[in-house]
N, C-alpha and C positions, 0 to 999 in steps of 0.2 A: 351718623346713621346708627341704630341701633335696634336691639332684640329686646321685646318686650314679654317675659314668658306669662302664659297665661292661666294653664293647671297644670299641675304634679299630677303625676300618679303614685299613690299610696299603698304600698303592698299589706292588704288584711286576712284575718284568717277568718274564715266561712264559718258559720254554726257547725256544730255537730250533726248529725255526723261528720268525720273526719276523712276523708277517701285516704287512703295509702298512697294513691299515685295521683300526678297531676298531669294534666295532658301537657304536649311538646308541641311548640309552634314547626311550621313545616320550614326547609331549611334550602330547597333547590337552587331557590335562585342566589345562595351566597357563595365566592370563593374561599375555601379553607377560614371559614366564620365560625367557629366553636362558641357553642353560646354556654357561659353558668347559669345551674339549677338555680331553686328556689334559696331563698336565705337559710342561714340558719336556724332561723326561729322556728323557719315553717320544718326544717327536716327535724327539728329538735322534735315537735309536736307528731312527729307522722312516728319515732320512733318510739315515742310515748304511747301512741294509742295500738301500736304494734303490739304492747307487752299486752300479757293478761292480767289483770286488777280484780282484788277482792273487794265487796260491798266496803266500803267504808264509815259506814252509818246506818243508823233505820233509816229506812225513805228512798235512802239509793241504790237503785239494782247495781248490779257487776256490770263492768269494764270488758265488752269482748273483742275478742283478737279481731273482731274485722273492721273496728274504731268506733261501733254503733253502741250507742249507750242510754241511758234515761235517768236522769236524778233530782233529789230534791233540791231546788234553789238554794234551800238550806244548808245545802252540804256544800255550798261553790269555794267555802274556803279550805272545807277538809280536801275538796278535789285541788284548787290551787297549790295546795300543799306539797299534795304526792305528785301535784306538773312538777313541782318547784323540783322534786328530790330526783327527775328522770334523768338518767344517767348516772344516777350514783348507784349506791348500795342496793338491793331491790331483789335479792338472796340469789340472782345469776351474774355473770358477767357483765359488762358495758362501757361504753365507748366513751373515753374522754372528749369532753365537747371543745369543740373547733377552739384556736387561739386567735386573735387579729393580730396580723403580721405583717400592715403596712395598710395607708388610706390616704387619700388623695383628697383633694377638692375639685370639682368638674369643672371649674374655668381658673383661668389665670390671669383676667381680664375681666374687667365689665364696663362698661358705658349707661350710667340713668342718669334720667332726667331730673332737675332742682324738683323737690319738694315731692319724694316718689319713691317709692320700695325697689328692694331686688330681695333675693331668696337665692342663699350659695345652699350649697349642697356640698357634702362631704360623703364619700362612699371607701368602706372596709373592705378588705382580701381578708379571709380566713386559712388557714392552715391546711381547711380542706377544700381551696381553690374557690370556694364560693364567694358570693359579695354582697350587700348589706347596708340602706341608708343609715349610717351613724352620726348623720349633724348636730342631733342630740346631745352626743356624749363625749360632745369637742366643744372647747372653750377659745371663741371670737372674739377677736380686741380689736379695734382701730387705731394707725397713729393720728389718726384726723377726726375726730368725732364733731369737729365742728363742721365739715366738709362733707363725711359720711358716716354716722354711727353704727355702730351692728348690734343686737341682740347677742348677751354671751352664751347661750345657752341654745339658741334656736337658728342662727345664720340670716336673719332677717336684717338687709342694709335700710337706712331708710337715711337719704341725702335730705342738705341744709337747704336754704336758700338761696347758695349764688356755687356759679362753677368753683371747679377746682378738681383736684386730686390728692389721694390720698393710695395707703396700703394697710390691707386688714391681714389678719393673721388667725391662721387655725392650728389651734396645740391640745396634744394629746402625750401624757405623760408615757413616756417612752419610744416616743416617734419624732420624726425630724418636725419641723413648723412647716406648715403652708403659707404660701402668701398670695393674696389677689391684688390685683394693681386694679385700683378704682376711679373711673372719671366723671364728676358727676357733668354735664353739659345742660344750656339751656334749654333743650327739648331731647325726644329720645329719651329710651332706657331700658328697663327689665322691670319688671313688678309680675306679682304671681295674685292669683284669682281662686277660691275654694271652688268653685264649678268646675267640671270635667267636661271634655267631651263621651258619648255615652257609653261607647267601648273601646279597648285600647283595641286599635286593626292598623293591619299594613294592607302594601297593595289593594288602596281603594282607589276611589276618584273621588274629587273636589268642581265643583261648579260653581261663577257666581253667579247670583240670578236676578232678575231685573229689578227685586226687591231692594237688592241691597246685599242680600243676606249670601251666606256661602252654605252650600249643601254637599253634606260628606255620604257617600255612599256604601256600602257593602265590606270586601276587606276580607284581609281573613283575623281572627283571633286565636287566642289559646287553645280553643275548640273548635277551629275550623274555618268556615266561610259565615261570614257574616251577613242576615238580610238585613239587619239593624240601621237608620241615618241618623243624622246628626242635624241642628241647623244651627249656625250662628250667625248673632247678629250684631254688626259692630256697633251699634247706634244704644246696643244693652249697656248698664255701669255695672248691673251686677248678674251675675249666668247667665252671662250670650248666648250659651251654649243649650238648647234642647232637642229632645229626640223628634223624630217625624217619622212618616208612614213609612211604614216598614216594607219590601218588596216582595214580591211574590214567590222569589227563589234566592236564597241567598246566594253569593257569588263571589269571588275575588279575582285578579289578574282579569276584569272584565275593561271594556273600555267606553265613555261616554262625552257627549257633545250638545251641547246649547243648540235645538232648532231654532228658526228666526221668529217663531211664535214666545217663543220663550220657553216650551215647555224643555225637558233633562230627556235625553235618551240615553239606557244604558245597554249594552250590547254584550253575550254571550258572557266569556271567563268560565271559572273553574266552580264545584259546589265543593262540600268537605271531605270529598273521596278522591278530587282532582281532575273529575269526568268532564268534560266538553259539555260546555249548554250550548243552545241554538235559539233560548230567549231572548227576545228582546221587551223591555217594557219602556211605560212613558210615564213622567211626572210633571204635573199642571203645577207649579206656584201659586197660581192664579184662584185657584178654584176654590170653592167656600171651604170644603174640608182635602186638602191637599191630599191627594192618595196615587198610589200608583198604580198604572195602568198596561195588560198586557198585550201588545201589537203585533206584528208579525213575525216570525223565527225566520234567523238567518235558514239560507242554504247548507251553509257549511256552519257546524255550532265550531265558535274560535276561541281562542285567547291570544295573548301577546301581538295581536294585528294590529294595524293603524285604524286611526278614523279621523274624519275630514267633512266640515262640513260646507259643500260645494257652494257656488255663487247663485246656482239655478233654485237654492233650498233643498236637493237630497242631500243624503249621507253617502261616503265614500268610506265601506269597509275594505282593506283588501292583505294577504299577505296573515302569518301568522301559524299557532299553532294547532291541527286539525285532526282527526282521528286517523286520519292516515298521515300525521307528520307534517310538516312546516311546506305551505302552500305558496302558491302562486295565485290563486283565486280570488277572484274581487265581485263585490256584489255591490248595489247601491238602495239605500231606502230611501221611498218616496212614501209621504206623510200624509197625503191627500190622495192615493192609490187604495181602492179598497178591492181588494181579494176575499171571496167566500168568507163575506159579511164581516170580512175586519179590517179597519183601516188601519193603514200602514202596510206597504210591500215592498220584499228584497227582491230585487232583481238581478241575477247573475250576470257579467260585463265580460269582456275582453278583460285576460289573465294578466297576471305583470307579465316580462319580460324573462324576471328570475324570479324565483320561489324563496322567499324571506322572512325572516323572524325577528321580531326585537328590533323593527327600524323604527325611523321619525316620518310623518309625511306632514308636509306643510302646504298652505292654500297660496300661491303666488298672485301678487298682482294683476297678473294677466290672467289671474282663474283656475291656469292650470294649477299639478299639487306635484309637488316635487316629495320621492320617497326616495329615501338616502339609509346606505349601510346596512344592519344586522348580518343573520348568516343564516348559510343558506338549505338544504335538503340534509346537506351532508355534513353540517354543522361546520360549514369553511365561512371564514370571516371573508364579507364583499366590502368592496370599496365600488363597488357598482352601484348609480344611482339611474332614476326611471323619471317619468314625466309620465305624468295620466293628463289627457286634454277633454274635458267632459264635451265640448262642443263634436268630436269626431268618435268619440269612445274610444280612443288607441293611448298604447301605451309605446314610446318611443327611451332607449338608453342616451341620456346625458352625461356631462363630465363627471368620471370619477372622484371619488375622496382620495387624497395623498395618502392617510393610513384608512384601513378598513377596522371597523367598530359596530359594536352594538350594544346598547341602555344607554346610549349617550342622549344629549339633547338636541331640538334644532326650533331656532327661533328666529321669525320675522323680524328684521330690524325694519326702523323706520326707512331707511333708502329704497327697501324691496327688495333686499339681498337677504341672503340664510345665513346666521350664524351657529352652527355645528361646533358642540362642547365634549368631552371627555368622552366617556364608554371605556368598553371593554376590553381587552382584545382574548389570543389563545391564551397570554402568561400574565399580562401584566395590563393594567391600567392605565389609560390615556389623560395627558397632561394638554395635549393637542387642540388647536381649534381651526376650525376652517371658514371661510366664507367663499357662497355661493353666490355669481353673478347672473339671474337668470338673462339680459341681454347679451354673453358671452357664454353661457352652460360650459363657465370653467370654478376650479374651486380654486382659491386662494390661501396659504398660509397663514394668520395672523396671530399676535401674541399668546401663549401659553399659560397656562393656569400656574399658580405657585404651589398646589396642589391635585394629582393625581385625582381622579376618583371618576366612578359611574354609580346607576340608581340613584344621583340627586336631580335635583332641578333648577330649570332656569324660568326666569319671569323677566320681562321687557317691562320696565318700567315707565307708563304712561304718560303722568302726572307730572309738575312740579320741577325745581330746580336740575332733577338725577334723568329727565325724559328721553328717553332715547336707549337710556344707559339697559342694562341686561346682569340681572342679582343671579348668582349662580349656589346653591346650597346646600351643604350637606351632601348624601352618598358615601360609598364604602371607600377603602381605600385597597391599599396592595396586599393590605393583612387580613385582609377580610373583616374590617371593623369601622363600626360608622364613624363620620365626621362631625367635626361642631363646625368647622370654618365653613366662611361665604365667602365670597369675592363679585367684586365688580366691574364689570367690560364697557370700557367706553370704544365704540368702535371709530369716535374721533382725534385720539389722544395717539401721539406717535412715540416711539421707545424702541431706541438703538435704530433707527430707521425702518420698523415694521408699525405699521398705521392700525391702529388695535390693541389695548393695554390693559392689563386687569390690575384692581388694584382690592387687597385683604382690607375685610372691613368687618364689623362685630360679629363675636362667635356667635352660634346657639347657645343656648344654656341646654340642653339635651342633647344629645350627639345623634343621628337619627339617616337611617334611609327605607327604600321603599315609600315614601311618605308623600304629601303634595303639598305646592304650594301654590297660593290664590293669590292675586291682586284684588285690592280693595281700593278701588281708585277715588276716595274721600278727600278732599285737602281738609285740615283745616291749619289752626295754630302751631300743636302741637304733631302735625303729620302732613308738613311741607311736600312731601311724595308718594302722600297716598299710604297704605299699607300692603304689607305682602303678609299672609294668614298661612303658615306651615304648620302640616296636620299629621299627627300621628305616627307609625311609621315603625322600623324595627330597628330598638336602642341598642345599648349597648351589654344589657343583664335581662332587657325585658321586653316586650312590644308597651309600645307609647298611647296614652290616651292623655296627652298633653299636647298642645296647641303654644305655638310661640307667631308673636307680632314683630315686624321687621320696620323702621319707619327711617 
């Protein structure tokens, strides 16, 4: 099994004018996650357009201090010039430009498929703590170039025609060597694609829709909350990837769910000030020109609450965070409810039990929805879990969790039991996983992750030889710094006498959380298990508008 990356993101600099400052993505939901600025190129260029410049030719006006300028095309080389000379000499003082003081390559591993690309990447530390794609300006050798060759100059692997392995190397004259251990395999791998998804966002949502296709929603970016979507379509060879209708209120930390018409419901979240929405809107796939459509507002406008989409066809919002702080309240929307001439209505329910934030709820076999963990009014970590029964509208306490968590996961396995993954706690990150037996509403112990982490994702995988099995991805770690590694939980497999076993399986090639992942449940040749589509998310120097395939 393998990670197939699908676009980079490329850091460029904007026409002119030059702003002095560039916005900060928001940072709440991270533990002690210190993120680095912009590269140096781009601070080199902001302290450039800081100075004052004189005309430097007829045709071209002056250079003013607030980076705003006009000039003759003609003069791009006299201006390239005095870029060239910033930070030198320039009749005041200035700043000696950053040194590179050590760089890495982002994997130490890769898995591709015979006859198929990968794309390493190599990133700088500078002097002044920053960092900086430098693949460029490393020199790539393979000991196997029958096996795997690489591009000297650009990190581009491109495998032979039959398995094997190999190790490539990345040298840079006065730094140690890097080395990647390379496997090419009959199917699987990494290759990279010049399409983008349309903006790099974190905390969005992902759908697949009955098309086929996967739709990304909202998020926030550089600047805030994102109404921008995405669509991809895996059936594309070349830009899967295009934008679609844009929503009526951008949004992020919102939460959304596939009706049984097919159509996307997305529900409340934050705008770019972090205020509570109370929108809700609808997206038709279907329709001649897709757009999206606005329906009822919740009761309560939320973020971080659950949602569940019931057996009867409503929604089950409930739980979360609301203008008066993290709720107890649950509402439900029905889709063929029409209220003062608009279809779509929330209807406010019997409360949970407890007042919660940041849990999982899941739809059980029997219909009910089991809501498990987060924390609670007072920011105290539960291990208290609930049952909502839509046939009675009550909400009844079930078996506790062994540790109390929140941003962890919680997935349906095939048997009808819950599997409960990582999260958070007060100090430290959970390695932990639990299952839930709804015919005993007890939780059970079962194997442990090899790695710590919350804010990644897990996906049940459908399809194919891995079925049953649960791909686990990405999220932050104890440093507050995202992960590349996945893992995967067969809840058949026994080890040391606990029934439930994970086993490490291909990195990301981006390290990423916040972000989503999609099952693409396609077989064919070359994707024996379907695909898992992981979107976006916040890297490790930058938020991601890169998309990586999982098969």
């Amino acid at each position: 099994m393998s990670w197939t990356k699908q676009f980079m993101l490329h850091e460029f600099i904007p026409g002119f004018p030059i702003s002095p400052s560039f916005p900060r993505r928001r940072e709440s939901s991270k533990k002690n996650n210190p993120r680095s600025g912009q590269s140096p190129e781009v601070d080199l260029l902001r302290r450039c357009f800081s100075m004052s410049w004189m005309p430097a030719c007829a045709g071209m006006t002056a250079f003013f201090s607030n980076g705003k300028s006009r000039f003759n095309f003609a003069c791009l080389a006299v201006m390239t010039l005095l870029l060239a000379g910033c930070g030198g000499s320039s009749g005041g003082s200035s700043t000696p430009p950053a040194k590179l003081t050590s760089f890495i390559v982002t994997t130490t591993t890769v898995s591709i498929a015979v006859n198929t690309t990968a794309n390493l990447i190599a990133n700088g530390t500078y002097s002044d703590g920053k960092t900086a794609d430098i693949t460029t300006k490393v020199t790539w050798t393979s000991a196997g170039s029958g096996v795997a060759a690489v591009g000297v100059n650009s990190g581009l692997v491109t495998a032979g025609g039959a398995a094997g392995t190999t190790t490539i190397t990345a040298s840079l004259s006065g730094f140690a060597a890097q080395t990647v251990n390379v496997t090419v395999t009959s199917f699987g791998g990494i290759a990279i694609s010049t399409n983008t998804l349309t903006d790099a966002r974190y905390d969005h949502t992902a759908s697949l829709l009955g098309t086929g296709k996967v739709l990304v929603v909202g998020g926030y970016g550089s600047g805030g909350a994102l109404g921008t979507t995405g669509l991809y379509d895996p059936s594309a060879t070349v830009n899967p990837w295009t934008a679609d209708a844009t929503l009526h209120f951008p949004r992020g930390d919102h939460t959304s769910v596939n009706l049984y018409d097919g159509r996307v419901l997305v529900t409340g979240g934050t705008d770019s000030t972090y205020t509570l929405l109370p929108s809700t809107e609808l997206y038709d796939p279907l329709a001649t020109t897709p757009a999206w459509s606005l329906t009822g507002n919740l009761n309560n406008a939320r973020a971080y609450n659950v949602i569940v989409l019931l057996n009867d066809h409503r929604v089950l919002v409930a739980g979360g965070d609301t203008t008066t702080g993290t709720t107890y309240t649950a509402e439900v929307f029905d889709p063929a409810l029409v209220t003062n001439g608009v279809t779509g209505t929330w209807t406010p329910i019997s409360p949970m039990t407890v007042a919660r934030n940041s849990a999982t709820a899941t739809l059980l076999p029997n219909h009910q929805v089991l809501v498990a963990g987060g924390y609670d009014a007072n920011a105290v970590l539960l291990t208290s879990c609930e049952l909502y029964d839509p046939a009675s509208g009550n909400w009844t306490l079930t078996g506790s969790l062994h540790n109390g968590r929140f941003s962890h996961t919680a997935t349906l396995l095939n048997s009808g039991k819950v599997l409960v993954v990582g999260g958070g706690t007060d100090t430290v990150n959970l390695a932990s996983a639990e299952i839930y037996d709804p015919s005993t509403g007890t939780w059970t112990q079962t194997g442990s992750l090899a790695v710590a982490r919350y804010i990644h994702t897990a996906t049940l995988l459908t399809v194919g030889p891995d079925t049953g099995k649960v791909l686990v991805v990405g999220g932050l770690d104890d440093t507050g710094n995202p992960l590349t590694s996945t893992e995967l939980f067969d809840p058949a497999a026994v080890t040391n006498g606990i029934t439930g076993s994970w086993t490490t399986t291909s990195s990301l090639v981006e390290a990423r959380d916040n972000f989503t992942s999609t099952l693409i449940p396609i077989i064919d040749s070359l994707h024996p298990n379907g695909r898992v589509l992981s979107v976006g998310g916040d890297g490790l120097t930058h938020i991601l508008n890169s998309s990586e395939l999982y098969w």
